[in-house]
C-alpha positions as CSV (number, residue, x, y, z in Angstrom):
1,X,-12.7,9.6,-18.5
2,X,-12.5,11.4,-21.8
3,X,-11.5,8.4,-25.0
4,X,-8.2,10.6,-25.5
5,X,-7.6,10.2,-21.8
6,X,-9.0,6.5,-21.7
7,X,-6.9,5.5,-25.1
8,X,-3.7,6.9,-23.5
9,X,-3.9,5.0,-20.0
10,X,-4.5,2.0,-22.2
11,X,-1.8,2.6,-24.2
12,X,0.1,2.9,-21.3
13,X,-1.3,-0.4,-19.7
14,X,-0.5,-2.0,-22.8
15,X,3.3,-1.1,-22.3
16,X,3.8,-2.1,-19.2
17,X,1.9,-5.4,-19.4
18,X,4.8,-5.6,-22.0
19,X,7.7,-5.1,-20.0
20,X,6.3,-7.5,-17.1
21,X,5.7,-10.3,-20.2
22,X,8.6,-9.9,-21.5
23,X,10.4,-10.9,-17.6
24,X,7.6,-13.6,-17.0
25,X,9.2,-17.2,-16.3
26,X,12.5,-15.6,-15.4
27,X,14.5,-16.8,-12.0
28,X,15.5,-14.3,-9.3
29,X,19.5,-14.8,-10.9
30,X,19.1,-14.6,-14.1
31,X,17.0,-11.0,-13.5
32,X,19.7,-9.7,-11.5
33,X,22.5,-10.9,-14.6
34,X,23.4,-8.3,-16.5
35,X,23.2,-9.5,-20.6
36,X,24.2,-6.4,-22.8
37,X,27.9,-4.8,-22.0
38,X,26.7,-1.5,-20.1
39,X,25.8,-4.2,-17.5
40,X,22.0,-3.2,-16.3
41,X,20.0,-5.8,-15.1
42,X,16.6,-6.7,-16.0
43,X,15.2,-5.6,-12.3
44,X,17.2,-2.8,-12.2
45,X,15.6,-1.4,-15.6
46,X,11.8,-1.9,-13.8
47,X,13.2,-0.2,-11.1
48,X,14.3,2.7,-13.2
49,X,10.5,2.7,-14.6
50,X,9.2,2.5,-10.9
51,X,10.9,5.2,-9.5
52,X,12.6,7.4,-12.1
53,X,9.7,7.5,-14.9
54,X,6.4,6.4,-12.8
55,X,7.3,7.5,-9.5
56,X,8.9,10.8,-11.6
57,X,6.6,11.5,-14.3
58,X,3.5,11.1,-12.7
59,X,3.4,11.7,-8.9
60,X,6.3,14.3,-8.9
61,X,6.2,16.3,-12.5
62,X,1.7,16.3,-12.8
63,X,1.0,15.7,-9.2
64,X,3.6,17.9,-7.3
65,X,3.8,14.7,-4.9
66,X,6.5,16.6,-2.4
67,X,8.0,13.4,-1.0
68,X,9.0,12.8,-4.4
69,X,10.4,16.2,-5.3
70,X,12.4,16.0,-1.9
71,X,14.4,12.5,-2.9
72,X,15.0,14.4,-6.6
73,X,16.2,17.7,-5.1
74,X,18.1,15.5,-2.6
75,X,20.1,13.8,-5.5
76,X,19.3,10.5,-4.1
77,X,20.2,7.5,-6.3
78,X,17.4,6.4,-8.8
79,X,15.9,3.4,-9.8
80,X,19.0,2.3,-11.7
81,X,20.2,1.3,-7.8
82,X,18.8,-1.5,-6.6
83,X,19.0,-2.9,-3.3
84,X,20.9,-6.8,-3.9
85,X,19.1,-7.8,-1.3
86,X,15.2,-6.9,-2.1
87,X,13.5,-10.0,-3.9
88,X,12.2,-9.6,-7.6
89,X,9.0,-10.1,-6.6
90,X,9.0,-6.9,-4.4
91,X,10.3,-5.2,-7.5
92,X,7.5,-6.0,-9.7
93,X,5.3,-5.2,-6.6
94,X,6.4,-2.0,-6.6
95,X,6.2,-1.0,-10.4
96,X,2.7,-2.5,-10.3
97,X,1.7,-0.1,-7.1
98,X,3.4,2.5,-9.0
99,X,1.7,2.0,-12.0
100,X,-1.5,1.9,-10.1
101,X,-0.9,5.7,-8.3
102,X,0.0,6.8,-11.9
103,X,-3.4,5.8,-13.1
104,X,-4.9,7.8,-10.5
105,X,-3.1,11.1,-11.1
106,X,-4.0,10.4,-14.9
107,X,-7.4,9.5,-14.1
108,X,-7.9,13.0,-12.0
109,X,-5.8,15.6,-13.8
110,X,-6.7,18.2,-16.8
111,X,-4.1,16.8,-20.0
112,X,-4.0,20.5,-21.2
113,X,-2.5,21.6,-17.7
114,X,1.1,22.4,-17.6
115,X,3.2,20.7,-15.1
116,X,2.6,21.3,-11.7
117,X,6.8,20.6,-11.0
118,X,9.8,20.9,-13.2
119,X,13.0,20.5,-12.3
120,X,14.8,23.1,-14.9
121,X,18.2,21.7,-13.2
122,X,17.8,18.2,-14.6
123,X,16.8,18.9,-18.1
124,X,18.3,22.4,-18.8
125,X,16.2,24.3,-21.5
126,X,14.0,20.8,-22.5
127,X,10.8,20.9,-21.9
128,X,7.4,19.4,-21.9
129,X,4.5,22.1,-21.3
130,X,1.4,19.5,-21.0
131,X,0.3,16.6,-19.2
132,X,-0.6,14.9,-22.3
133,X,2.9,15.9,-23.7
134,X,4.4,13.9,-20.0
135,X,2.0,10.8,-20.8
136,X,3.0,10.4,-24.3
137,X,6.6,10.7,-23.8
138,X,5.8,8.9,-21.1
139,X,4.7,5.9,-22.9
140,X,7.7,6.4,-25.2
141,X,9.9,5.7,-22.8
142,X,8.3,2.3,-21.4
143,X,7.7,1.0,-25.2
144,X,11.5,2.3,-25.5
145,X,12.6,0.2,-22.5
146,X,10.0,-2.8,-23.0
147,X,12.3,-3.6,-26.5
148,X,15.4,-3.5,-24.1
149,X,13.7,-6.3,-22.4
150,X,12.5,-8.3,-25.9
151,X,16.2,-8.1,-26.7
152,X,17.6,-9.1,-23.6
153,X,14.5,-12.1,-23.1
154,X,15.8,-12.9,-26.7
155,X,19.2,-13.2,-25.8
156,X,18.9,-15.0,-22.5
157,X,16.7,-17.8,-23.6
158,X,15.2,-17.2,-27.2
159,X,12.1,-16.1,-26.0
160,X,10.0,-13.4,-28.0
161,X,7.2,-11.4,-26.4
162,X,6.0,-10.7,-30.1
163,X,6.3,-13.7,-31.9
164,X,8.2,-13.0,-35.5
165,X,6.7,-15.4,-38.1
């Protein structure tokens, strides 16, 4: 791996180590509770990174996966849908598998290619026209989403994954 290539997936590690950490120590009810008014859930938003930026991103947009450009072209529900029934545990499973088939694709692809898939019906005239353009926003996104869970950690129980002196 090149160090730009190597500094992003750790980047990228970093982030999600952040939004697990943040979860850590949490019961099964308390991660299916929503806390902020728009009423997501702390499983559903690791969902929505396992299927709708992971999943998305990385096997669909760089890697042309068609299984996963079939459920997008399908309109099927994303991540933000979760299953009442399917244990945290099997949630975080599935972000960390996800996580660990995004590496991959990283790992393997050229970051000056354009993507291999873009669904112009989704975003209109928005665009991204590298794969290091889809990892950084990429990593955006997670950082974005891993402050929804300090906040929400914070509010629940006090708990800070960064600790404020």
């Amino acid at each position: 791996m090149t160090d730009e290539r190597a500094n992003l997936l750790r980047y990228l590690r970093s982030q999600r180590e952040h939004v697990l950490g943040a979860l850590e120590g949490l019961d099964a009810e308390t991660l299916r509770r929503p806390i902020l008014p728009s009423g997501w859930t702390c499983l559903a938003l690791v969902s929505h990174l396992t299927y709708d930026d992971e999943r998305f991103w990385f096997r669909g947009v760089i890697a042309r996966d068609q299984e996963v450009i079939d459920t997008v072209e399908r309109r099927e529900p994303g991540g933000w849908k979760l299953d009442a029934d399917l244990p945290a545990e099997e949630v975080f499973a599935r972000y960390r598998a996800e996580a660990e088939r995004s590496d991959a694709v990283l790992a393997e692809c050229d970051l000056d290619a354009a993507p291999t898939w873009w669904p112009e019906y989704v975003f209109g005239t928005w665009r991204l026209d590298s794969v290091r353009q889809i990892v950084l926003h990429h990593i955006t996104e997670t950082a974005t989403h891993a402050g929804h869970l300090d906040v929400v950690r914070e509010l629940i129980d006090g708990s800070q994954w960064v600790i404020q002196d």
